[in-house]
C-alpha positions in Angstrom: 0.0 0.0 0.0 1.4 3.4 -0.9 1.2 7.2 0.5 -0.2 9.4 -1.9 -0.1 13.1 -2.1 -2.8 16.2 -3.2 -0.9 18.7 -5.0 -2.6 21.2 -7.4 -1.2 21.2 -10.7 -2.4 24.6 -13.0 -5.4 25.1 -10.5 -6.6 21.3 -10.5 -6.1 19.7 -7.7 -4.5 15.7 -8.3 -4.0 12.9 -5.9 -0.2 11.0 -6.9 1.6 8.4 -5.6 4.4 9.0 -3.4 6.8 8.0 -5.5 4.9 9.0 -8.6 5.3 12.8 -6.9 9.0 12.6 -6.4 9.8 11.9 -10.0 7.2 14.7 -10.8 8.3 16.9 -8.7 12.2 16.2 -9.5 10.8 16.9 -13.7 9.8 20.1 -12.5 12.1 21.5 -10.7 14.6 20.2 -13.4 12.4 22.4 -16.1 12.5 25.6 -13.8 16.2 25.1 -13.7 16.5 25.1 -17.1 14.5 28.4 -17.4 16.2 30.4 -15.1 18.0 32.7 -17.4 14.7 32.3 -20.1 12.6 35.8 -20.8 9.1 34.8 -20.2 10.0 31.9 -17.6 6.8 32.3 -15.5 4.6 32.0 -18.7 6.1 29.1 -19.6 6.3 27.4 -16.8 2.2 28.8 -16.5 1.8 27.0 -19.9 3.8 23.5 -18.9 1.6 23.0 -15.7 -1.7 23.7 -17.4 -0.7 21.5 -20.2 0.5 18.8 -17.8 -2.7 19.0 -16.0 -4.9 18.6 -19.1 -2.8 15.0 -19.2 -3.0 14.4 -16.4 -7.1 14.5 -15.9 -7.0 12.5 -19.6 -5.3 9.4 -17.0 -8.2 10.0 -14.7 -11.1 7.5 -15.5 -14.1 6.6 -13.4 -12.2 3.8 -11.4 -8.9 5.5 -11.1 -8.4 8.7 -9.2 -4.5 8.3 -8.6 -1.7 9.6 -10.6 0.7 6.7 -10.9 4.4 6.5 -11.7 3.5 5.2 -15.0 1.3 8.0 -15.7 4.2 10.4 -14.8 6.7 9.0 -16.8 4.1 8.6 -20.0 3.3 12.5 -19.8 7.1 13.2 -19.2 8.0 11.6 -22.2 5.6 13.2 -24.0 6.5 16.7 -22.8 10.1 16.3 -22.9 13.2 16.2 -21.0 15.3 19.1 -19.9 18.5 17.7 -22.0 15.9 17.3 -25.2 15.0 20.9 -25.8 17.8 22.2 -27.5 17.7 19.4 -30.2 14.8 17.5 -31.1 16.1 15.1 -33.1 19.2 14.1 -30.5 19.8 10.6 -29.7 18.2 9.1 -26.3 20.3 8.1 -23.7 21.3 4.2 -23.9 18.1 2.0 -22.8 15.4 4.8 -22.8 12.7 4.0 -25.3 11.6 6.7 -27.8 8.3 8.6 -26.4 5.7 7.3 -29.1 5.0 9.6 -31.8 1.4 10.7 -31.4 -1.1 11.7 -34.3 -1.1 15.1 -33.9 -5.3 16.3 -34.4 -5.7 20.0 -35.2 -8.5 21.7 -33.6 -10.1 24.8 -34.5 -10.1 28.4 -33.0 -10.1 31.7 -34.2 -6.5 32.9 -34.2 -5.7 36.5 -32.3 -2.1 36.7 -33.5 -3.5 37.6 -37.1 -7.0 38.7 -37.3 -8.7 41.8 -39.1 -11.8 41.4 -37.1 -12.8 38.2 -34.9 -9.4 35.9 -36.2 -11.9 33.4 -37.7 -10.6 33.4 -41.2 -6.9 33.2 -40.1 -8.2 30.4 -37.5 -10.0 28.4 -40.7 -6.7 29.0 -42.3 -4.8 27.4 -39.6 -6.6 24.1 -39.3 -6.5 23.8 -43.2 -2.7 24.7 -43.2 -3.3 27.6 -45.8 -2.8 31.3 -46.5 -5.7 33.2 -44.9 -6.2 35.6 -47.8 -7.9 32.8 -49.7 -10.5 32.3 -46.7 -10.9 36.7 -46.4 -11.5 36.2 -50.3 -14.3 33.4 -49.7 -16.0 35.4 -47.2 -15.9 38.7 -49.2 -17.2 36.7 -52.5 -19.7 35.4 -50.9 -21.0 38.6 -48.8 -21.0 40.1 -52.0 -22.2 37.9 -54.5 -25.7 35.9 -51.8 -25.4 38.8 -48.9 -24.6 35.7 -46.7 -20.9 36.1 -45.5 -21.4 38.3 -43.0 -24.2 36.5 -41.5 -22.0 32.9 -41.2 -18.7 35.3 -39.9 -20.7 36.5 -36.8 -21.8 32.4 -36.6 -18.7 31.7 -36.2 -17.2 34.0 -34.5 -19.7 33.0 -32.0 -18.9 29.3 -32.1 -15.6 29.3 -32.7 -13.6 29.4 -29.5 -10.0 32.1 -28.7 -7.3 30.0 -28.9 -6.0 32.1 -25.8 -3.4 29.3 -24.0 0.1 27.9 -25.6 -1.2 24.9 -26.2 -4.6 26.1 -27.8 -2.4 28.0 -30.2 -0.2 24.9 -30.9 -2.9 22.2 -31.1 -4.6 25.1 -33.4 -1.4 24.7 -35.9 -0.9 21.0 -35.2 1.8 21.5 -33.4 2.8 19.0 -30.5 1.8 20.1 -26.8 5.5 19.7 -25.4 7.6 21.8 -23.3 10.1 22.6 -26.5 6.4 24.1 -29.0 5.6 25.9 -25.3 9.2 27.8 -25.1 9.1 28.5 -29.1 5.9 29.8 -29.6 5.9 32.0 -26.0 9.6 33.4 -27.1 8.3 34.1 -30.7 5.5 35.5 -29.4 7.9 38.0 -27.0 10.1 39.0 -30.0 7.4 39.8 -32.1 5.7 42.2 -29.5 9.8 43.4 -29.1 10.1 44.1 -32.8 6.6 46.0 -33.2 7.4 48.3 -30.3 11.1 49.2 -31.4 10.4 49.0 -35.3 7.2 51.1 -36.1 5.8 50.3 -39.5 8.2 47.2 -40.5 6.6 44.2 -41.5 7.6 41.6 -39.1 5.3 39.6 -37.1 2.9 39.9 -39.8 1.7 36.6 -42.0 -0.9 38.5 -44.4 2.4 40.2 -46.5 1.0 39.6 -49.4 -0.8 42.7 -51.7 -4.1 41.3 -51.1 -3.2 40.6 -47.4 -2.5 44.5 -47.2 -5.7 45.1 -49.1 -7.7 43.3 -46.3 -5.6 44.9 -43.7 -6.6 48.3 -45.4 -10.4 47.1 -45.4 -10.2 46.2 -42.1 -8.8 49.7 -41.1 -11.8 51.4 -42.8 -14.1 49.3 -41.3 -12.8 50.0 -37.9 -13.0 54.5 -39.0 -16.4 53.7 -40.1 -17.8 51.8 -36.9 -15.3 54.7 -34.5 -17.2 57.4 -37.0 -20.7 56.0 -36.2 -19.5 55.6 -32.3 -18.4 59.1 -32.7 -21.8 60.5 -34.4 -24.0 58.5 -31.5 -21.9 60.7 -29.0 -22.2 63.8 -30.6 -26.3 62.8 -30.7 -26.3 62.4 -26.7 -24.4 65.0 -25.7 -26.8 67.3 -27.7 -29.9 65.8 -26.7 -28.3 65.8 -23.1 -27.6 69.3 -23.1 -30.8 70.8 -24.8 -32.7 69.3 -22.3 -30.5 70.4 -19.4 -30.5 74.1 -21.1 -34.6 73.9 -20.8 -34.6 72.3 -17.3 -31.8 75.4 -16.3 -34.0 77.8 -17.6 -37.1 76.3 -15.6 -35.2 77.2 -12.8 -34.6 81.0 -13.9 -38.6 80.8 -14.3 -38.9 79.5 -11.0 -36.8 82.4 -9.3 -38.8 84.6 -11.1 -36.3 86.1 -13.2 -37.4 88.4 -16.1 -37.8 87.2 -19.5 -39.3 83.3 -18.2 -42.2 81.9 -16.7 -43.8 78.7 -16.4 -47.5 77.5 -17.1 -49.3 79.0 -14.3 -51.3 75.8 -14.2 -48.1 74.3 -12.6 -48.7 75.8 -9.1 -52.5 76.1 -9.2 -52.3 72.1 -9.0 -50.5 71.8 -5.6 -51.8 72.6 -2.5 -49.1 74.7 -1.5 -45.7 76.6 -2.2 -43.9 74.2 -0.6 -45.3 71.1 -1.9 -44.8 73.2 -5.3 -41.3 73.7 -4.5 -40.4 70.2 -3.9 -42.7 68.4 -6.9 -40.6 71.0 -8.8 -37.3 70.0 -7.8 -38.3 66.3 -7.5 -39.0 66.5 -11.6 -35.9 68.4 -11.8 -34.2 65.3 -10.8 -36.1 62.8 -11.8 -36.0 63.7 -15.6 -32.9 65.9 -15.6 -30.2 63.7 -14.3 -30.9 60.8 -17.2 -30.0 63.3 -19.5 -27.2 64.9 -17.8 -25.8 61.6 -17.9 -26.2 60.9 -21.3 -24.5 64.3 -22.3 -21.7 62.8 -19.7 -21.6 59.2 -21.9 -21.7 61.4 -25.1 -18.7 63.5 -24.1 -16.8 60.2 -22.7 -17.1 58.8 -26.1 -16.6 61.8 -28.3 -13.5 62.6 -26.3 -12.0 59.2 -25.4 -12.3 59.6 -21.9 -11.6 55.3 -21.3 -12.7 55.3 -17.3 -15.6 56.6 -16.2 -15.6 58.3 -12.4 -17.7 55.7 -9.7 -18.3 58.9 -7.5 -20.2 60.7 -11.1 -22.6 57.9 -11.3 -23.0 56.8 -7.9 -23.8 60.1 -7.2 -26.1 60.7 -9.9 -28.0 57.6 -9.3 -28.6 58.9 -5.8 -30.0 62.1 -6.9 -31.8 60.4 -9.3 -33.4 58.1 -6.5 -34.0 61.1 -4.4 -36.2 62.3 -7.4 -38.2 59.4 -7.5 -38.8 59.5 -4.0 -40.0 62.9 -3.7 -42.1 62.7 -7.1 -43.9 59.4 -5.8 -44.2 61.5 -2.4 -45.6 64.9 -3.6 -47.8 62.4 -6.8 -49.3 60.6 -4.3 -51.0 64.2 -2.2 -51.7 65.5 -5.4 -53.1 62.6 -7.1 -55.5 62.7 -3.4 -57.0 65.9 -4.3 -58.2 64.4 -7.7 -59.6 61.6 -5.9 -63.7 61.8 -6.0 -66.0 64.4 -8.8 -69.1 66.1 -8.0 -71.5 68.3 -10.1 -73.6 71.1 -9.6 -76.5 71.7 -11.9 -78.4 74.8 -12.5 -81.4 74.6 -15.0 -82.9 78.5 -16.0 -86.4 79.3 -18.2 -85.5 81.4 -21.1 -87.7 83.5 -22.7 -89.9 82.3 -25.5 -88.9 83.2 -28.6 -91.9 84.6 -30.8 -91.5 82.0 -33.8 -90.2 79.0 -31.2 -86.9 79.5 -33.0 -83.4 79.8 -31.3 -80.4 81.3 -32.6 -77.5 79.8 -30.5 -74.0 81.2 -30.7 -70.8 82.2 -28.9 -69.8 85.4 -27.5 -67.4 87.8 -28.7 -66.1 84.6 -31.2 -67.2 87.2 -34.5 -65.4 89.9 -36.0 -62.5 89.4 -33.7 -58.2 89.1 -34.7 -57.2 85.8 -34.5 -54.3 84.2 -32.5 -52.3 82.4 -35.6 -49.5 82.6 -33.3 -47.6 79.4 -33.2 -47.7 76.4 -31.4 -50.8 73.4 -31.3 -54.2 73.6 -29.7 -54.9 77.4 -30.7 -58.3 76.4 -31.6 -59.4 73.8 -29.6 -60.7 74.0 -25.7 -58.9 71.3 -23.5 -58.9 70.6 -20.5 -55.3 72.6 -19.6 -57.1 75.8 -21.6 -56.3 78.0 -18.1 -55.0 81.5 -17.9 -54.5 83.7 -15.1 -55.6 87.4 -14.8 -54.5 89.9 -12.5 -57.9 89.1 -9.9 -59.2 85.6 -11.6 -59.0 82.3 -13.0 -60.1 81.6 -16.6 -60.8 78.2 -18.4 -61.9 77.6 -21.5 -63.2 74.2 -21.3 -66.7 74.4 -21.9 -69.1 71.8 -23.6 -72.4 72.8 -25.7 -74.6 70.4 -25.9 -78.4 69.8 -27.5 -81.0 67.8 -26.2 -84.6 67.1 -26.5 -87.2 69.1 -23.8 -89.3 67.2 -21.6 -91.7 70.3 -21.4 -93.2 72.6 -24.5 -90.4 75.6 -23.5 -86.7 75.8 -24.2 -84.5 75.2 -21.2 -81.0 76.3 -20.6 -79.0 73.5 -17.7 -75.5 74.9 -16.4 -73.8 71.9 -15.5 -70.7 72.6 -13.0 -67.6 69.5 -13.2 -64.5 69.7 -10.4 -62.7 66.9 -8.1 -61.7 66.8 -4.9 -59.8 64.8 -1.9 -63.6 64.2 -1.2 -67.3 64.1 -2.5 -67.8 67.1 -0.1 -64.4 69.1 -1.4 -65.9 68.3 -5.1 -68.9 69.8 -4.6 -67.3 72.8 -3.0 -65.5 73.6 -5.7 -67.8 72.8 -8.5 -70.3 75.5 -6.9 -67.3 77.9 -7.1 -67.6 78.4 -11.2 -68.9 81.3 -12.3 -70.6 81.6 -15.9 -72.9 83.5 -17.6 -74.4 84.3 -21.2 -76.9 86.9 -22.5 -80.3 86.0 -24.3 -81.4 88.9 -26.7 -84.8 87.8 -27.5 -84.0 84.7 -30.1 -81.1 84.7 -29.7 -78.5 83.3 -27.0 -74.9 84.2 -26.5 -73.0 81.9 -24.6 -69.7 83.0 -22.8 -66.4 81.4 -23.7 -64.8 80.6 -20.5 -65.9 80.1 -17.1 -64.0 81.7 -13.9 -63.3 81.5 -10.3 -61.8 83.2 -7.8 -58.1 83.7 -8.2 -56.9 81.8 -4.8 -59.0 78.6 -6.3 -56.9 75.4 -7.2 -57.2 73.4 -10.3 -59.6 70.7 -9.7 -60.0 69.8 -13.3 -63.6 72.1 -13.6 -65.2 72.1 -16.6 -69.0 73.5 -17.8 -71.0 71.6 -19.8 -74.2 73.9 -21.1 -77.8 71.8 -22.3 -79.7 73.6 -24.3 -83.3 71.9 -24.2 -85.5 72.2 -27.3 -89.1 71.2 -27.4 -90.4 68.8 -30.2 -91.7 71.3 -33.3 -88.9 73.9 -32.1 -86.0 75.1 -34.0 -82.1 75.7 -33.3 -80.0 77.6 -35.5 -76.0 76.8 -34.5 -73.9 79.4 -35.3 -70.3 78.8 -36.8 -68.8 80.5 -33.7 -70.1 76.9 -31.7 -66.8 74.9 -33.6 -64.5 73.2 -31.1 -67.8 74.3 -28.7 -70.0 71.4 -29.2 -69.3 67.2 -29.5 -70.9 64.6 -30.8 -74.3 65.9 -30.7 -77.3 62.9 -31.7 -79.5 63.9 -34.7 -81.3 62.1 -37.0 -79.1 61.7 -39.6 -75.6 61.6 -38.0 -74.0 64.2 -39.4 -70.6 65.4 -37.9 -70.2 68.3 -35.7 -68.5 70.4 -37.9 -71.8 69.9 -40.7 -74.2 71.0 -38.2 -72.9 74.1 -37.7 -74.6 77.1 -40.2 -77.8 74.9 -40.6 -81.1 75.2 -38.8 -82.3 71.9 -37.5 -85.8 70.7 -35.4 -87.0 69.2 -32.8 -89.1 65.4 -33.9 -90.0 63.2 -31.4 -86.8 61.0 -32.7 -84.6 64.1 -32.0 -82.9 66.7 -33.4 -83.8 66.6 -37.7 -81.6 69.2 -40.3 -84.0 71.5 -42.1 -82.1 73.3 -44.8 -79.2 70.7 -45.1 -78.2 70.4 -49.0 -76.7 66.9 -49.1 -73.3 67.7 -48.8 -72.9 67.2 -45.1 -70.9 64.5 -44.1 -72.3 61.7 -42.1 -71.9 57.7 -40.7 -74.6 55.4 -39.2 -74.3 52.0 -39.7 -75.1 50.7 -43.3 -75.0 54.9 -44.5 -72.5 56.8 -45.1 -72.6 60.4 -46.4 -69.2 62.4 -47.3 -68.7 65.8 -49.4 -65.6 67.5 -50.0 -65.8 70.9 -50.6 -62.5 71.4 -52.5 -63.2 69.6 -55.6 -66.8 68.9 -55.2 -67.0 65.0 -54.7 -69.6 63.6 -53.4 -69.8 59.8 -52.2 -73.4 58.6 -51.0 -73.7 55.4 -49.6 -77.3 53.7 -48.2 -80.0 51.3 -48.5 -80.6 52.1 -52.3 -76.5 51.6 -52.9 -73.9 53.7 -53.6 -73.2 56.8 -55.8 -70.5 58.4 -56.4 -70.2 61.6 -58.0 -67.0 64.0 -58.9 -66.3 67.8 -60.0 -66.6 67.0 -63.1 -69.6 65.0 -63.8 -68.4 61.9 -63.2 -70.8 59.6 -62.3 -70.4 55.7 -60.8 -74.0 54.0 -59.5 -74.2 51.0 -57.9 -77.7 50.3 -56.8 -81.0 48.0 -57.3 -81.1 49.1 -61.3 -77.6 47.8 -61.5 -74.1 49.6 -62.7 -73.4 53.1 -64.5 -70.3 54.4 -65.2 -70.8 58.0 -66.6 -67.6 60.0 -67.5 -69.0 63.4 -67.7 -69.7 63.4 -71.3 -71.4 59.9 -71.9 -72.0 56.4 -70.6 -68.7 54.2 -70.2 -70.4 51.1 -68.6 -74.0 50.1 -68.1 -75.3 46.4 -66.7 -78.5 45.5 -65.6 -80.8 42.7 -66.2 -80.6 42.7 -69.9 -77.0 42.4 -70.0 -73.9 44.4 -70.4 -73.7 47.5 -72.9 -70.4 48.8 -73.8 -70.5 51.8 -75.9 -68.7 51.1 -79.6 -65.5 53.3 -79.9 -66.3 55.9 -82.6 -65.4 54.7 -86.4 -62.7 56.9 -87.8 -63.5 58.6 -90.9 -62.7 56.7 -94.2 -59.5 58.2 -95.6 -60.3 60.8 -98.6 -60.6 58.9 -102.3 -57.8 59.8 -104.5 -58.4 60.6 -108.5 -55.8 58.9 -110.8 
């Protein structure tokens, strides 16, 4: 029974025989002796033990996990004695057998000594045993003749494994795994880095010397601008978007101090509660969406300007901020969101007085024979929700509602209808019954106001007016153009669009609201009719029960219907079918040449 020994051999650990370990141990030391004076000895000897180690774990099987002396002196052989690395070929001492000459199998890697972009065409090149300028040429061919090379290069520049050891690079060439390959190819390796740092621009070192080695080289160098030019254009990108939006959120701040020549929307602090709560939702914004971009104008000018290491205290630092933001914009969100919590109305429903011809003449007022705002920006002629402005003793909003419905009575009815929110049913109701709004009725005719007000201290509780006007069946409404942006999606009859209604006069039924002195060109949907009219060119398109007719600006005529097909092209008939067929008009007969008299 024999002692064995754990020693760990290029990071594996390997249990050996006693006496296996003191003939391995007297190899190494015998090896390191024999590199004392060698540049490079610790990589080698780095190499030797992980090449060793990979032999030695090839002797390991599922019944045997002991190095033996025969193991050790197999490998050693294989490796190489000390005395055997100056000449390969020199004679073996008297009675020691020849290490058995192994069948060297390449394997295949992609090559970092000599690549132009992943090392996968010198690697191919390498396990065939030819020049890797064919390979570049069969990759280029076929990129450019089926658009496919580049597609298998990233393949295999995926599979493909580095050949990153010694002995990856020599089992890569076909070389054998022995300490002799391991001190070549690590001392060429040294005077190759040797002669590109003291010779700058000489040739050495380099396999592709050919001209269409150099032409790949130069391809390869252009490739690299172009990807460093993109890199550099994606910078320049972020470090303007970066800073724009920095600029606006510094001169935010100028508007926040109050500093001539900015201001903010002065819906901004009618929202919050208070200044203070203001004051931090305001700086917790500042944070939460500034800092993203400051960064990004950071990545933009470490890329632009080569800056390699980025500072830990920069972005530690800026995440912190930007947490803070978060924390005071979920903080400050949630007391807002609060006050926006529960809606309440308040309804006020006024007796007009009778018109004498039951006749109504509804309108907007002040919204004729004014100057226009065709200033820039979006929105100018709609009413949303944000439509606020601020006066020197009250709050104005412009979103008001116009809406008309049928009268339960034989009079016309005018219902206020008064929208806010609040923390509370109570609160919502309290602030709906703060709205002020108005409008005149001259005899027929009603004038509603614009905008609604309240009291300059109030907060923005999303208010909004919605005004019914409520006709009585055999009454009339006139809607005045001033209405557009006004009214939405008021029912009638036949369902035309807001924007038709307006300039007609339409009646009361019992089935609601009917158009009196429409023409036919209004535009309109319901169901299985459709009705559209442009009044550029004149088209018309008229779909219904009885089918669909189509008519353009200049007579043009198409009819599908119960009669069958007409095409009519202004002039004549193109196409007719019904139930006695198709009819195709005959092209006209040209007129018979002119006889000529001999």
């Amino acid at each position: 029974m024999n002692k064995t020994v754990t020693v760990n051999i290029g990071g594996i650990v390997f249990h050996i025989d006693e006496n296996a370990y003191d003939q391995f141990k007297k190899y190494l030391e015998s090896i390191k002796s024999h590199f004392t004076q060698s540049e490079g000895r610790e990589e080698i000897m780095q190499d030797i033990e992980a090449r060793i180690a990979e032999m030695f774990q090839e002797k390991i099987k599922d019944l045997k996990h002991v190095i033996t002396l025969e193991d050790v002196e197999q490998v050693t052989k294989q490796m190489g004695r000390p005395e055997q690395f100056g000449d390969e070929d020199e004679t073996k001492p008297e009675g020691e057998t020849a290490a058995p000459i192994e069948n060297i199998k390449r394997r295949l890697f992609r090559n970092p000594d000599d690549k132009l972009l992943g090392g996968v065409c010198s690697g191919i090149s390498a396990y065939f045993d030819i020049d890797a300028v064919w390979i570049r040429l069969i990759f280029v061919a076929s990129f450019l003749a089926f658009g496919s090379g580049v597609l298998l290069y990233i393949l295999l520049w995926i599979i493909m494994p580095e050949a990153i050891t010694t002995a990856d690079k020599l089992q890569m060439r076909g070389e054998r795994v022995n300490v002799s390959n391991i001190e070549k190819n690590i001392k060429e390796g040294l005077e190759s880095v040797k002669n590109r740092t003291a010779a700058v621009g000489k040739e050495s070192g380099k396999k592709a010397g050919t001209i269409v080695g150099r032409i790949f080289e130069g391809i390869g160098e252009v490739l690299k601008f172009l990807f460093m030019f993109i890199g550099k254009l994606i910078a320049v990108f972020f470090l303007f978007i970066g800073l724009v939006v920095v600029f606006a959120m510094v001169m935010s701040m100028f508007a926040f101090m109050g500093l001539p020549g900015t201001q903010y929307p002065e819906i901004w602090r009618l929202v919050f509660d208070t200044s203070t709560q203001f004051t931090f939702g305001y700086i917790g914004i500042l944070l939460l969406v500034g800092i993203p971009f400051l960064m990004l104008a950071y990545a933009g000018a470490r890329i632009l300007f080569n800056i390699k290491k980025g500072s830990k205290v920069v972005g530690l630092s800026a995440l912190g901020l930007w947490l803070i933001g978060l924390g005071i914009c979920f903080s400050v969100g949630i007391k807002v969101a609060s006050n926006f919590k529960e809606k309440d109305s308040v309804r006020n429903s006024m007796s007009l007085m009778e018109p004498t011809r039951k006749k109504i003449v509804l309108e907007m007022a002040g919204a004729k024979n004014e100057e226009k705002d065709y200033g820039y920006g979006f929105g100018n002629n709609t009413n949303s929700d944000f439509d606020v402005s601020i006066t020197d003793d009250q709050f104005m909003s412009g979103n008001v509602k116009v809406d008309i419905v049928k009268s339960p009575t034989d009079s016309f009815q005018l219902v206020e209808i008064f929208y806010a929110r609040g923390n509370s049913k109570k609160s919502a109701l309290e602030n709906a019954s703060h709205i002020k709004y108005s409008y005149v009725q001259r005899d027929s005719v009603i004038s509603l106001e614009r905008f609604f007000t309240l009291d300059k201290l109030e907060k923005y509780r999303a208010q909004k007016v919605q005004v019914l006007l409520k006709v009585p069946v055999g009454a009339e409404v006139y809607l005045d153009r001033s209405l557009d942006s006004y009214i939405y999606d008021i029912d009638n009859i036949q369902n035309i669009y807001d924007a038709d209604m307006l300039g007609r006069t339409w009646v009361m039924t019992s089935k609601g609201l009917s158009c009196v002195d429409c023409d036919g060109s209004e535009s309109s949907i319901d169901g299985t009719r459709m009705n559209f009219y442009d009044e550029d060119d004149g088209s018309h398109i008229r779909i219904d029960e009885s089918g669909v007719h189509i008519s353009g600006p200049d007579g043009e005529k198409v009819a599908i219907d119960s009669n069958g097909v007409i095409i009519h092209d202004g002039k004549k008939t193109r196409l007719k079918i019904d139930t006695k067929g198709m009819e195709v008009p005959a092209p006209p007969v040209p007129p018979a040449p002119p006889s000529k008299r001999i």
